[in-house]
C-alpha positions in Angstrom: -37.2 3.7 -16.9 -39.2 6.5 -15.0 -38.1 10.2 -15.0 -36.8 10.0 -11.3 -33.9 7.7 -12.6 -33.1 9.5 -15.8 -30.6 11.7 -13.5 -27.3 9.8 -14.5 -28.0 11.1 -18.3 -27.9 14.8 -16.8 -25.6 15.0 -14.4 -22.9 13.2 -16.7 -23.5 14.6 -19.6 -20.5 16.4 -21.3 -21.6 19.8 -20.2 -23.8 19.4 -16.8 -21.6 21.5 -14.5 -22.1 25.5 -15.7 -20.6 26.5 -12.1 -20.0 25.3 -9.1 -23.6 26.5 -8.0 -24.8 24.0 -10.6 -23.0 21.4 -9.5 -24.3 21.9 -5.5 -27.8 21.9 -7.0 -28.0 18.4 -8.8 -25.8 16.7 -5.8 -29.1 18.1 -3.2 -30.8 16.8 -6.3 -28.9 12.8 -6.0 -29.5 13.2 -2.0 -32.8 13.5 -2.4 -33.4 10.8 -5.1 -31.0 8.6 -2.5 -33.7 9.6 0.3 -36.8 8.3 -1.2 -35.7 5.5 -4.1 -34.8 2.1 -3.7 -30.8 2.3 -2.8 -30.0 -0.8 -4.8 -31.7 1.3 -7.8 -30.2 4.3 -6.7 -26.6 2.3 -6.4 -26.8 1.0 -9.7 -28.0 4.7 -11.1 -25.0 6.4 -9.4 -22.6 3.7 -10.7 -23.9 4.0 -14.8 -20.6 5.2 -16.6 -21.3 8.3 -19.0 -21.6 7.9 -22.7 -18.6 10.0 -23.3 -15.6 8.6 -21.8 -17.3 6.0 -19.5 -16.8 7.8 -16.3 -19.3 7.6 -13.1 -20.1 10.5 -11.2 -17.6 9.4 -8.3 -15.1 10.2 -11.7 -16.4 12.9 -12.7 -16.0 14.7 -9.3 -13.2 13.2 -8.6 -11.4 14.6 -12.3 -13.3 18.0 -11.3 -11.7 18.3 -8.1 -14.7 18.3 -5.6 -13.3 16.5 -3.4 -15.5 16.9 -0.2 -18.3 15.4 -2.1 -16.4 11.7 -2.5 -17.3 10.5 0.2 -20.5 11.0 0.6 -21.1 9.3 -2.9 -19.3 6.6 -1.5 -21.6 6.6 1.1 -24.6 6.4 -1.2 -23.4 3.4 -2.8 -20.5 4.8 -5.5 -17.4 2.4 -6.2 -14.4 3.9 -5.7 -12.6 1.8 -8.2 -14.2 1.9 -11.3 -12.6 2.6 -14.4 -13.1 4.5 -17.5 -13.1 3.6 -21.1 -9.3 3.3 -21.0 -9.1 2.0 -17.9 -8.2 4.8 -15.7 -9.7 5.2 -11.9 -10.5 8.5 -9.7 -6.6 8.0 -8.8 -5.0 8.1 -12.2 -7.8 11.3 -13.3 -6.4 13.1 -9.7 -2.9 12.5 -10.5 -3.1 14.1 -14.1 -4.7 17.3 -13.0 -2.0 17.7 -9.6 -4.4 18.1 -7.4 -3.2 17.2 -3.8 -6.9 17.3 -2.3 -8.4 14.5 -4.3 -5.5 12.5 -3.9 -5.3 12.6 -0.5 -9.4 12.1 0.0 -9.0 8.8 -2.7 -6.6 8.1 -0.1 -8.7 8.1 2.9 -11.5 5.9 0.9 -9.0 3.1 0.2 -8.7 3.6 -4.0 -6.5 1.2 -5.9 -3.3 3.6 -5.7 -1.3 1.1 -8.1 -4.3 0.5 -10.4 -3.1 -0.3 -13.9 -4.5 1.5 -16.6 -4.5 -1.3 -19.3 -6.5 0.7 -22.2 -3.4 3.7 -21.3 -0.5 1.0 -21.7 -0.7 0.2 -18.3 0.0 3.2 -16.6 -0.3 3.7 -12.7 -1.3 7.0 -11.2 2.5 7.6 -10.0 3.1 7.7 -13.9 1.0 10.8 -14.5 2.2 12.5 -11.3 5.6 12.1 -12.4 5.4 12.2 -16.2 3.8 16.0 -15.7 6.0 17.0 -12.9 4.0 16.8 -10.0 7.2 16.2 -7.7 4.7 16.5 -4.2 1.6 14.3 -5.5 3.9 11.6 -6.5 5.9 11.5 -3.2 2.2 11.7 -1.6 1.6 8.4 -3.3 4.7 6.6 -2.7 4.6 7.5 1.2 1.2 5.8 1.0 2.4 2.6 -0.6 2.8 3.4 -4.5 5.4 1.3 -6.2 8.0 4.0 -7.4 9.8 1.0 -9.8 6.2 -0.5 -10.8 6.6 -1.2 -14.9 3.7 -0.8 -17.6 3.0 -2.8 -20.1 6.7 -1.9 -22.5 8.3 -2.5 -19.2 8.8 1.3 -18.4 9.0 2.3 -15.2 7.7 6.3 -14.1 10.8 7.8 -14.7 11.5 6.5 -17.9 7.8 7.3 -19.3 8.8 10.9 -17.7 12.1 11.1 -19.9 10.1 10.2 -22.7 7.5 12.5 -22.9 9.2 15.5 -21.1 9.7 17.7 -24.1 5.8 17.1 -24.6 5.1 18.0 -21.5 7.7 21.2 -21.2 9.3 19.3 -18.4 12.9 20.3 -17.4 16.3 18.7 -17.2 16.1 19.9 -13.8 12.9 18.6 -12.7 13.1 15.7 -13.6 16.6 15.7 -11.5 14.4 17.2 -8.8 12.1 13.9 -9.1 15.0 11.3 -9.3 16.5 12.9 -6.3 13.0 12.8 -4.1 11.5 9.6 -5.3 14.8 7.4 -5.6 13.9 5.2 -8.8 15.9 2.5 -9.4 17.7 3.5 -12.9 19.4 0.5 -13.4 15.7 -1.2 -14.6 15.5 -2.2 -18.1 12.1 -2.0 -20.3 11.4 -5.0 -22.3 13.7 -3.9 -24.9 16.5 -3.9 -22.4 16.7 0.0 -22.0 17.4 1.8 -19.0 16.3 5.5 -18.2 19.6 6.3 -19.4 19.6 4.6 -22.8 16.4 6.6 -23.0 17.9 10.3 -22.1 20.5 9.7 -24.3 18.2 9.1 -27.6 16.2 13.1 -26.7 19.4 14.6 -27.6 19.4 16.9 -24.7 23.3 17.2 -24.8 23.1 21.2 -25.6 20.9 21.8 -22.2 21.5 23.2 -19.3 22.1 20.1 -16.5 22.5 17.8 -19.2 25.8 15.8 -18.0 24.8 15.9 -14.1 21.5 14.3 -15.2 23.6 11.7 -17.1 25.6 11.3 -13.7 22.2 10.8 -11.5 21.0 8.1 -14.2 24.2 6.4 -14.0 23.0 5.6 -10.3 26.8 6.9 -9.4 25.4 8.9 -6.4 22.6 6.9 -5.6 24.1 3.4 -4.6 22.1 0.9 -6.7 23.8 -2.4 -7.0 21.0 -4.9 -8.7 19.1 -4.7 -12.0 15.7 -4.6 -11.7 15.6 -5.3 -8.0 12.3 -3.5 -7.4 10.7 -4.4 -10.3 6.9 -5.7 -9.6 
C-alpha cells in the first residue's frame, strides 16, 4: 500500500483528534486525497473500520459530534450504515451521547433508525435515548418512524431496558414517568420470560421513593388506555 492511502491508520487511530483544529486539518487532508486518487480506492480507504472498536470515520465523526462534516463523507463514498464491532451504527453512537444534531443530520442521510445492535443484545438507537434519559432525542426518533414497542433480543422493549438500568444510569422515578407520558409505550408487553415493565419496577425495590406508587399507576396502563398484549410488538 503506498503512503497516500495509509490515511485511514491516522485519522482513526485512538487518539487522532488533539482539537477540533486537528480534526479540520486531516478532513482538507481526505478532500484532497478524494481530489486526486482513484474514488473506488478512496471509497474503500474511507470505509476501513479502525483497529480499536471497528468504527469508520463516518462513526467516528458521527460519535464525536461533527455533524456538518457527514455528509460530505457521504458524499465521498462513506456508508452510512455500517456497524461497529458490536454492531452499533452512527444512530445508536448519536443516541448514547444525546446529541440532537447528529441525530437529526443521520436523519437527513436516510440511516437505519431501527438498526439492531446484535453484538449489544439487540438494542435500537430509541433504547440508548431512553435508557439514559434523553426524553427529546427519543421522541425525535419516534416522530421520524422509530418503533417505540420494538423488542431486543430478551424481548425487552425501551422502557423496560430503561427500568432496568436506571439506578446505573442515575435515572429518576420521575423521568422515566416523564418518558412513559411522552413516548406512550405499550406496558402491557411481556419479555420472553413473560415480564412486563411492571413486573420489572417492582423487582428494583423502589417502594421508599419519591413517585413510586404513581409510577406503579402509569405501568399499570390505568391512565393510558391499552387493551391488547403485545399489540405493537415488531
Amino acid at each position: 500500500m503506498s503512503s497516500n492511502t495509509n490515511y485511514q491508520e491516522n485519522i482513526t487511530s485512538k487518539n487522532a483528534y488533539e482539537s477540533y483544529e486537528d480534526f479540520l486539518e486531516r478532513l482538507d487532508n481526505l478532500l484532497e486525497q478524494a481530489a486526486w486518487q482513484d474514488f473506488q480506492i478512496f471509497k474503500n480507504e474511507v470505509n476501513t473500520p479502525d483497529p480499536i472498536q471497528g468504527r469508520t470515520l463516518f462513526m467516528i465523526f458521527a460519535n464525536n459530534g461533527w455533524d456538518m462534516h457527514l455528509e460530505d463523507l457521504k458524499n465521498l463514498g462513506a456508508e452510512v450504515n455500517v456497524t461497529d464491532d458490536s454492531g452499533e451504527n452512527a444512530m445508536h453512537l448519536a443516541a448514547r451521547k444525546g446529541n440532537s444534531k447528529v441525530i437529526n443530520q443521520l436523519i437527513k442521510l436516510k440511516a437505519n433508525i431501527d438498526s439492531k445492535a446484535e453484538a449489544a443484545n439487540g438494542n435500537t438507537p430509541l433504547f440508548l435515548a431512553v435508557t439514559y434519559g434523553y426524553i427529546e432525542i427519543a421522541k425525535i426518533l419516534r416522530d421520524n418512524g422509530a418503533k417505540i414497542n420494538i423488542q431486543n433480543n430478551d424481548g425487552d422493549t425501551a422502557l423496560m431496558y430503561l427500568i432496568r438500568n436506571a439506578e446505573r444510569n442515575k435515572i429518576t422515578v420521575d423521568t422515566i414517568k416523564n418518558i412513559i407520558t411522552e413516548l406512550k409505550p405499550d406496558v402491557t408487553i411481556t419479555n420472553k420470560v413473560n415480564k412486563t415493565a411492571l413486573d420489572i419496577a417492582k423487582e428494583r425495590g423502589w417502594s421508599h421513593k419519591e413517585g413510586y406508587k404513581s409510577l406503579m399507576v402509569l405501568l399499570k396502563g390505568a391512565s393510558l388506555g391499552y387493551s391488547k398484549v403485545g399489540s405493537n410488538v415488531i
